[in-house]
Structures are given as C-alpha cells and as structure tokens.
C-alpha positions in Angstrom: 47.2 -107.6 46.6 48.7 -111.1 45.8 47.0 -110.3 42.1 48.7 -107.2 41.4 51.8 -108.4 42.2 51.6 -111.3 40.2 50.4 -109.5 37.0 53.0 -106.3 37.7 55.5 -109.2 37.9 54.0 -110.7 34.4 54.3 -107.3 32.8 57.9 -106.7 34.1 59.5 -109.9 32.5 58.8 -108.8 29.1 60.2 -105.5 30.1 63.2 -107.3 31.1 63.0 -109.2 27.5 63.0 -105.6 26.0 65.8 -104.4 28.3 67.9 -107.4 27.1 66.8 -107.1 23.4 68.1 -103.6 22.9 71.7 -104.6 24.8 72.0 -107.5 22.7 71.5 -105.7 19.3 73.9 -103.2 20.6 75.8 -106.2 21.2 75.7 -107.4 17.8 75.5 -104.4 16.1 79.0 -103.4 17.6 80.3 -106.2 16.6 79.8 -106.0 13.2 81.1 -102.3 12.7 85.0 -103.6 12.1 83.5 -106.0 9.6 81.6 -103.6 7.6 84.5 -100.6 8.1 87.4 -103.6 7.3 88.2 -102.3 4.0 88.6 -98.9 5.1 90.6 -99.9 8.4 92.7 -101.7 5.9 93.5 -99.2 3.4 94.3 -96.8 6.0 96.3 -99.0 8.4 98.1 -100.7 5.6 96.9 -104.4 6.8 96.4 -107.7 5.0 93.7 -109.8 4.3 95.6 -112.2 6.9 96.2 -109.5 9.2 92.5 -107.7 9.4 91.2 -111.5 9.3 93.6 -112.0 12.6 92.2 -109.5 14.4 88.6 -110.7 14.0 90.1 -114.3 15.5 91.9 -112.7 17.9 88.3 -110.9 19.0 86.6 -114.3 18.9 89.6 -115.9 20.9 89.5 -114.0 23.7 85.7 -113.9 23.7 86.2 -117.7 23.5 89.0 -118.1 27.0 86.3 -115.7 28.8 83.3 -117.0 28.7 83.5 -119.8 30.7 84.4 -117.3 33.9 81.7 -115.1 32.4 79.4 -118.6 33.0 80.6 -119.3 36.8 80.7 -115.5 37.6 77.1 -115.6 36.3 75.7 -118.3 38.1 77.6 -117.0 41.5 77.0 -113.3 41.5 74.4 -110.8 40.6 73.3 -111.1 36.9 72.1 -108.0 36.5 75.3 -106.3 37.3 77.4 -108.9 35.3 74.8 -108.2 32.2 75.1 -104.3 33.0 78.7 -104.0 33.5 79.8 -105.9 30.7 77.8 -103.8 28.4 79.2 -100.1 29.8 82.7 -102.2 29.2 82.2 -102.8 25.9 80.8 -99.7 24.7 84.0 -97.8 26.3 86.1 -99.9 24.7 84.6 -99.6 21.5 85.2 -96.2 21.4 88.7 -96.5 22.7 89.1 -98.6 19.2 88.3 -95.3 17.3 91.5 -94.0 18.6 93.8 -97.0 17.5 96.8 -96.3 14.7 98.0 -99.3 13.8 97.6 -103.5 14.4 98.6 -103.7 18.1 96.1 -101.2 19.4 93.2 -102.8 17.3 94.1 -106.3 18.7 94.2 -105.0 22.2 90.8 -102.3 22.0 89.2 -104.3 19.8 90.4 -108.1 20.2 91.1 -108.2 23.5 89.2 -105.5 25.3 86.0 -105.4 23.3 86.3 -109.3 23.1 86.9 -109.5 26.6 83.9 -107.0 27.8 81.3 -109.0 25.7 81.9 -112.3 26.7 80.8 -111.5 29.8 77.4 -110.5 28.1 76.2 -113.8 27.0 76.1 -116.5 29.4 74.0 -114.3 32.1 72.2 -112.5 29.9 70.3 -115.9 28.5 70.2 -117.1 32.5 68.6 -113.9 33.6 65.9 -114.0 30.0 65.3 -118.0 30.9 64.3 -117.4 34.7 61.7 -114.1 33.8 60.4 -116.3 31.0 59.8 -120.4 32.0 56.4 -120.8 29.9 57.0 -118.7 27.3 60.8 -120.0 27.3 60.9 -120.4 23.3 59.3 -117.9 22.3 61.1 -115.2 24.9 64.4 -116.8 23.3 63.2 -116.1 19.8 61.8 -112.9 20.2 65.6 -112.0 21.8 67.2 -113.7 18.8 65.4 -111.2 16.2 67.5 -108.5 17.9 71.0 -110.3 16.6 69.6 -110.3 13.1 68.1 -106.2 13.6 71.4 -105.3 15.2 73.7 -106.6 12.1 71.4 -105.0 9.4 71.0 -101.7 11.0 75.4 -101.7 11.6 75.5 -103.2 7.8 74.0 -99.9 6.8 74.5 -97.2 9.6 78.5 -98.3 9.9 79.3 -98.2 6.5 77.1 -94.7 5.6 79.4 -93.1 8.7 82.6 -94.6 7.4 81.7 -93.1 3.8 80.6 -89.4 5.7 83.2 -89.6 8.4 85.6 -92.3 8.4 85.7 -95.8 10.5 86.8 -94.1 13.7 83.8 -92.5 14.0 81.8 -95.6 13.2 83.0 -97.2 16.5 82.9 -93.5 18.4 78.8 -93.6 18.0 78.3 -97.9 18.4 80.4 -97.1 21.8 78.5 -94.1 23.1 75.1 -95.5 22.2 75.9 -98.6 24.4 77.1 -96.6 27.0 73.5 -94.9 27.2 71.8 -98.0 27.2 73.9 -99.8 30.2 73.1 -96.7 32.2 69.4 -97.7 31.7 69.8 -101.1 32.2 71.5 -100.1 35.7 68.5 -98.1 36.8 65.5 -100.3 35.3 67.4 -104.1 35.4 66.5 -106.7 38.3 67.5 -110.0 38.9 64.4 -112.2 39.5 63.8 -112.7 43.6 61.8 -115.9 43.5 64.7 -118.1 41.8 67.1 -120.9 44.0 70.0 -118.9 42.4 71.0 -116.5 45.2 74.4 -115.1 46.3 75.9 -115.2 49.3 72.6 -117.1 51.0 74.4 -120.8 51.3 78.2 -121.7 50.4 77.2 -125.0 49.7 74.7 -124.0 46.6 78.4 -122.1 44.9 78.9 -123.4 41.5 82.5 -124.5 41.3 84.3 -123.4 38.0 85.0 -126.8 36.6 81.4 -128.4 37.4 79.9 -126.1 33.8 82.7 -128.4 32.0 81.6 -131.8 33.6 77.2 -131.1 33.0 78.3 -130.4 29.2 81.0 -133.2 29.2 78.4 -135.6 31.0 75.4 -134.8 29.0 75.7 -136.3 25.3 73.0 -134.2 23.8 74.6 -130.7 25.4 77.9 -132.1 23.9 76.4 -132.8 20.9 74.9 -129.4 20.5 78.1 -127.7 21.8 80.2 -129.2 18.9 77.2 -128.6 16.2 77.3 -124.8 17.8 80.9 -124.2 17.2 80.1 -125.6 13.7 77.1 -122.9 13.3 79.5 -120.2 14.2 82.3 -121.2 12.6 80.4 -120.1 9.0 78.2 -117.3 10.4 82.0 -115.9 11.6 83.8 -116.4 8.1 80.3 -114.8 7.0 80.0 -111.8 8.9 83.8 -111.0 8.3 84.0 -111.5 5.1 81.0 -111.0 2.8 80.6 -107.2 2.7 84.4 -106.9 1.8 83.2 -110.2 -0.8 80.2 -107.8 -2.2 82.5 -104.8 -2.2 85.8 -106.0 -4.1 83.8 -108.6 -6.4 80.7 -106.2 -7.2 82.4 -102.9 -7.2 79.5 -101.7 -4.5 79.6 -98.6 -2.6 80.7 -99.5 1.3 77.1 -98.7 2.7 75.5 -100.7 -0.3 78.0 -103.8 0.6 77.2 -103.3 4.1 73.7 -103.4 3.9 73.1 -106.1 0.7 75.6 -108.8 2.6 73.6 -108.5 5.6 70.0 -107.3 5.0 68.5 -110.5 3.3 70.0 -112.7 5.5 68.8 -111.4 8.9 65.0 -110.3 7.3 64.7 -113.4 6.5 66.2 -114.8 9.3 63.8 -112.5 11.3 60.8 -114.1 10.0 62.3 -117.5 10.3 62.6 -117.4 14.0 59.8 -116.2 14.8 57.7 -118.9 12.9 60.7 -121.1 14.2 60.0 -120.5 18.0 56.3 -120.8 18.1 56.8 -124.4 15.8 59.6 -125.3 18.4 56.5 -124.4 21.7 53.8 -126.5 20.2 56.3 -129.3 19.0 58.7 -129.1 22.2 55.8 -130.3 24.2 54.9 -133.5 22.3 58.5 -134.8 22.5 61.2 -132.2 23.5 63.7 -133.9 21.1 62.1 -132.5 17.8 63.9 -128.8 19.2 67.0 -130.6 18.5 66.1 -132.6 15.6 64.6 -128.6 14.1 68.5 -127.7 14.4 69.9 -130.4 12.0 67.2 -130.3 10.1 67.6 -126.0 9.7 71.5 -126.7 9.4 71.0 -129.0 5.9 68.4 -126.8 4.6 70.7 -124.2 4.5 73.2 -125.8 2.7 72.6 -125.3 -0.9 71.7 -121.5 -0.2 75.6 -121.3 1.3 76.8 -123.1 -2.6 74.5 -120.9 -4.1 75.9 -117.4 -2.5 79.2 -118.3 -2.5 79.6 -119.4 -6.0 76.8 -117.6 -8.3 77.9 -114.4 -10.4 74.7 -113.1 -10.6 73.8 -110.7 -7.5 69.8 -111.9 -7.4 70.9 -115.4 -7.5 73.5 -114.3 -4.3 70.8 -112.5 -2.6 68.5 -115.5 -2.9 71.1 -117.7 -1.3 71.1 -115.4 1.2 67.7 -115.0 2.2 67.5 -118.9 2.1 70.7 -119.2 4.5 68.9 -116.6 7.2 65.7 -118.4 6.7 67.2 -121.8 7.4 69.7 -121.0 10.4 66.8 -119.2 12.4 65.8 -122.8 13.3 68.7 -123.5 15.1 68.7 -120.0 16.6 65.6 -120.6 18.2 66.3 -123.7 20.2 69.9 -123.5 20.6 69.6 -121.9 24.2 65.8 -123.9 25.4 68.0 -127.3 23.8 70.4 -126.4 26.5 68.4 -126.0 29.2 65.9 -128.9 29.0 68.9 -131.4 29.9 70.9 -128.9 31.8 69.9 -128.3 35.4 69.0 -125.0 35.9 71.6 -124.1 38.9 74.1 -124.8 35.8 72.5 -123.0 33.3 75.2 -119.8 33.0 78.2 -121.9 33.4 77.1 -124.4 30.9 76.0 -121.7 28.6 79.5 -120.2 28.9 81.0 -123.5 27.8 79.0 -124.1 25.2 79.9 -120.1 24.1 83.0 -120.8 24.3 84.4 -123.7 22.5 81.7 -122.6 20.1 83.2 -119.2 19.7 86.7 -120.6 20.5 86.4 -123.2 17.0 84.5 -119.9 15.1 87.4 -118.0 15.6 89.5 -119.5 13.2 87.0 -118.8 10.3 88.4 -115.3 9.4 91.9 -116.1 9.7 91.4 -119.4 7.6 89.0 -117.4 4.6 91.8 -114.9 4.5 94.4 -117.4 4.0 92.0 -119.1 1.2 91.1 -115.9 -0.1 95.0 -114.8 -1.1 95.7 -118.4 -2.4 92.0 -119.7 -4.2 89.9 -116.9 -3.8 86.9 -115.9 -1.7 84.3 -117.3 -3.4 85.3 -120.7 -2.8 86.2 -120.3 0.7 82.3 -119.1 1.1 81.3 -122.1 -0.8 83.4 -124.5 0.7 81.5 -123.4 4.2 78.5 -125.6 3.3 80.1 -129.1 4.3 80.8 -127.5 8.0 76.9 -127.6 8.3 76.1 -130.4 6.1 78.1 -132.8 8.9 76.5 -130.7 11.9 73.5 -130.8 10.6 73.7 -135.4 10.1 74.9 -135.0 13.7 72.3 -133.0 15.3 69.0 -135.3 13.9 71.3 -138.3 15.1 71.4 -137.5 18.7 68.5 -135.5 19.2 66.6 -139.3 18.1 69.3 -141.6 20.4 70.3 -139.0 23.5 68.1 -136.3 24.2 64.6 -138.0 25.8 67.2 -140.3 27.9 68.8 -136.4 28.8 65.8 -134.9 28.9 64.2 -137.1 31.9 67.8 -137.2 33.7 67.8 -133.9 34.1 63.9 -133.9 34.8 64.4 -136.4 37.7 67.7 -134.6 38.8 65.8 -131.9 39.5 62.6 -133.6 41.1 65.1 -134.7 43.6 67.0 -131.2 44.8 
C-alpha cells in the first residue's frame, strides 16, 4: 500500500508539471498577442510608437508592484488556488481587452488588469513545480521553461493569422477564452503537495511576513546578484518581444502572420533545444559544485551577445534569423537555472516571496524597454535600439561568472546549514 502511494504520488508530480506547462504557455502566449497585433491596434486606435510602447510598460509595471504580494500571498495561502485564480483572471481580462476603443481602456484591460492577474501566476506557480519536483528540480524547471518559448511561437503565428482573418480583437477574444478552459481544469485536477512544511493556517508563527522576501534577497549576495542580472535578461527579451515583429514588418515589408512567426520562431526552437540540453548540463554539473548553475548564466548571457549585434544590425533576413537562433540558443542557459539558482541559497519557506522579488524588480527594470526603444526608434531608428541591447547582457553576463566564483558556495552552505537547523 505504502508502494502504490509512493509511485501514484511519482506519476502525479509530472502531471502537475504538465498542468503548470500548458497554463504558463497560455501565460506567455497571451502575452504576446498585443505585441504581434501592435501594428494593427495602432493603425486602428491612432497611437504612437511611444504610446503602444507605454502600454506594454505600463503592463510590465503593474506586473512589476504585484508580484511581491503575489510572493507573500504564495507562500501564506493555498498555491493551487493562487496559481488557478490568477489564470481564470487573466484570461477574462484578456478578453475584456478585445472590447477596448481607445488608450485608457487598453492600459487598464490590458496594463493593469491583465498585468495585474498574471503577476499573481509566477511566484507560486515555480513554488508549487519546485516542491512536486526536488530531484529532478532542473530538469522539471527546464522542461516548464520550453513552454514560454512554445507559447510565444504558437501566438507569433496564430495571433497574427486571426488579426489578418478577423481583426486584433478577436486575437485576444480566443487567447482569453482558451485560458479560461484551462484554469477550469487546473481547478478540478490541481493539488498542492501535502507532505511540505508550507501549510496555512497550521502555526502563526511559521507566516511569512511581507517584508522578510525583501531582506533573504537583500541578505543573500548571490540572489541579489542574480536579481539584478534578471532584470537585465528581461530588460532585452522585453524591448524584444515588443518590438521585433513590428521591426520585421515595417523594415521587411512582411505580411503580419509572417512577422509574427519569423521574429519569434527561430528564437524560441532554438531556444527549445537549448534548455533542454541546458537543464540536464546544469543536473550533472550542479552536483559537482552548485556554483557552475550560476556561472552557466554569465557564461549563456555573453554568448548571446554578438547574435543580439548581428540581428539588430544585419540587412540581410538569413543573417537576422541566424542571430536569432543564436540569441534563443544562448539565453536558454540562463532560463534553466534562473529559478534552481534561487532556490539553492534561498530557504525554501521563502521560496515564493523571494521569487516574487526577484520577478519584480526584474520585471519592474524590463518595463522600461518598450517605452525606451520607442523613444529610440522615432529619434535613431530601431535597428540600433535592438543593437544597442547587447551591452545590457555583456555587463550581466561579467557579473554573473564574478559572483557565482566569490558568493555562491559561501550562500550555498548558509542556506544548507540554515536549513539543517529549522
């Protein structure tokens, strides 16, 4: 009896990896629809390249102020339902952005109410992945990662072919309703693991206090480190996704499916592929000396680097599709240790609230990239705003092989002994 349970509880964590998978390429996937529908939004709405690149910041603003609350409300209450609710949020108000007619409503049904909804996703939905999965941490983490890069190709193409049929209101009319489907699964098949110290209500004294997520990041010099490197990372994956199927579509006079799908399909394949090989490299070398995951970051961060020049400055479109596949291949080694990094000199009863900090100045600094490329793309164009996006990771990447050599054993066995001692 003891064995069945055991292996039903084995088979039931990679069901919860699956469950979790689908909701975060929904959660990407929705997310990129205004990015790939932007120049029809804009011709319709009469916006700006300022004004369409302020919305996208605004999104990543409020996503930003949010997450931290998503992290304590994560580590306090049930993660199931946070992960579940914010995704039925989400999805409704991504419809409700379907219905907007003009700036105000986009900023608040898209910015502030989509925004709002997914930041809730993030910090409980890695928790929740890390608890089911403690040996197979990585690769559990990687395999979930693959469903960022799935979600963005399959919205690159699917978003723009129903703006082309249809219009961009219904592109956010179907992204909504499909989410809504799936969080109604995830409410019937989702549970949050039984066997874990995390539970609610059993002992006021094991509540994680709001500010304490700030202090464990503040306190720990490699989650610092890798919080400042992360903003870095999402800084230019931001001003990416925003901007480069509008960049393919003005400069290369593509269709908007084509633009949709060429910005983003070479990128995430390869990205794909990447993190896989990335996450079973990070297993095997994590164990000899944890601080190689870290040093794998930096080391992912300046091997993208001349791919970044090379897309945002080449004419030729096989030359920009190279630098893409080489950018995706590249960043999937941060991807795949940014979350296990975390967590192996984070305690775990801080896992969701340090997660949400790290979310959300990384999200908070990222959500100046669209404004910022739209200001540079009226003035010096867009091509060299893409370019210029290349030092960003050049300096995070330095930083990241720096402190994962000087901070992160001395972090690592802190925690460790932290721990040891509870």
């Amino acid at each position: 009896m003891i064995k069945k349970t055991s292996t039903n509880s084995s088979r039931y964590k990679w069901e919860v990896l699956a469950l979790l998978w689908v909701a975060y390429l929904l959660n990407q996937a929705d997310r990129q629809v205004f990015n790939v529908v932007l120049p029809l939004i804009r011709e319709e709405l009469l916006l700006s390249d300022v004004q369409v690149g302020a919305i996208a910041t605004i999104f990543n603003l409020a996503y930003a102020l949010l997450v931290p609350v998503a992290g304590f409300v994560g580590d306090n209450f049930s993660r199931k339902w946070v992960v579940t609710i914010s995704v039925i949020f989400w999805s409704i108000a991504t419809m409700f952005t379907g219905l907007s007619n003009g700036m105000l409503l986009l900023v608040i049904t898209r910015s502030i109410a989509t925004g709002g909804g997914e930041a809730f996703f993030g910090p409980a939905n890695y928790s929740l992945l890390a608890e089911y999965h403690d040996k197979t941490r990585a690769f559990a983490m990687s395999i979930h990662q693959t469903a960022y890069y799935i979600g963005i190709i399959l919205s690159g193409y699917i978003a723009g072919h129903i703006g082309e049929m249809w219009g961009w209101r219904s592109a956010f009319f179907v992204f909504g309703a499909v989410g809504l489907i799936h969080g109604i699964v995830m409410a019937i098949r989702l549970k949050d693991k039984k066997d874990v110290t995390h539970k609610v209500g059993e002992n006021n004294k094991e509540k994680i206090r709001f500010t304490e997520g700030f202090k464990i990041v503040f306190s720990t010099p490699t989650a610092l480190v890798l919080t400042l490197c992360f903003s870095g990372l999402i800084f230019v994956l931001t001003g990416y996704l925003t901007w480069m199927p509008t960049y393919l579509f003005e400069n290369f006079q593509m269709s908007l499916s084509s633009a949709g799908f060429h910005s983003m399909f070479y990128t995430h394949l390869f990205a794909f592929i990447g993190i896989i090989l990335a996450g079973r490299l990070s297993d095997k070398l994590g164990n000899k000396n944890p601080s190689y995951r870290m040093m794998m970051q930096g080391l992912g961060l300046l091997l993208a680097v001349p791919f970044i020049i090379l897309m945002g400055s080449s004419t030729v479109l096989i030359f920009i599709y190279i630098g893409f596949a080489g950018f995706g291949f590249a960043r999937a080694f941060f991807d795949a240790n940014t979350y296990t990094v975390l967590y192996d000199v984070i305690p775990s009863k801080y896992h969701s609230s340090a997660s949400g900090v790290m979310i959300m100045i990384g999200f908070g600094v990222g959500a100046f990239a669209p404004i910022v490329l739209g200001y540079i793309k009226s003035i010096l164009g867009l091509s060299f705003g893409i370019t210029s996006l290349a030092a960003v990771w050049f300096l995070c990447g330095v930083g990241m092989i720096i402190a994962g050599k000087v901070f992160y054993l001395k972090d690592f066995n802190k925690k460790k002994s932290l721990e040891s001692n509870i």
